[in-house]
N, C-alpha and C positions, 0 to 999 in steps of 0.2 A: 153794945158799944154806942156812944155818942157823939159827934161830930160836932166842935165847935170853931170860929170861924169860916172864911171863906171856903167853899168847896164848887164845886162845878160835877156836871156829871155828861160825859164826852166817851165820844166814839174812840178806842185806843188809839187810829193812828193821830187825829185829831189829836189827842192830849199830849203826844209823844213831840208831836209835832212843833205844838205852842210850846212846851216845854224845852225845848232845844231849841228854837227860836229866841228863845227869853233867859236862856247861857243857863237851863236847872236840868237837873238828872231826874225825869221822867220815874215817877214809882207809880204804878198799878196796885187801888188800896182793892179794887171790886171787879168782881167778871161777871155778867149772866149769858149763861148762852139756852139758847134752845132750838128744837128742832127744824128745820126748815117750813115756812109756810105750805109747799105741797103738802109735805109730809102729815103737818097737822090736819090741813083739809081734810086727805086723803080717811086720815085716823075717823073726823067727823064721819064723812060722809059712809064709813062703813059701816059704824055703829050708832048712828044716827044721834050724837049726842050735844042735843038745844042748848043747853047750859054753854057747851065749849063753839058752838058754832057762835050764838053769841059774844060772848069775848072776842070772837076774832074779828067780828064786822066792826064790833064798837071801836079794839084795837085801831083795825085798819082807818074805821071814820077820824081816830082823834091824829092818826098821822099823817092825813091827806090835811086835816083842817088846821095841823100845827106847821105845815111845810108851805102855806096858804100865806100863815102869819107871819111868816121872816122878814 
């Protein structure tokens, strides 16, 4: 699939929100969810697995350093 024009990419209630604000009918084209941060920890740290331990620090660095730049 390929997306042309404007898109944005927003937290549901966020989108819901500006979207009912601005007199439009809200449609949800995407979801991701996944498992709770403990939970993922948890998974690392029992299986001791580097590859995912990393993803979550870089994760967690680029949201501390994107909620930095608002």
């Amino acid at each position: 699939m390929t997306l042309t024009g404007d898109f944005q990419i927003a937290e549901l209630g966020d989108f819901v929100a500006g979207a009912v604000a601005a007199g439009s009918l809200p449609v949800e084209l995407g979801r991701h969810e996944s498992p709770r941060l403990a939970e993922i920890i948890a998974h690392v740290n029992k299986w001791s697995i580097n590859w995912l331990a990393d993803r979550v620090i870089m994760t967690a660095a680029a949201l501390v350093s994107k909620s930095r730049h608002r």
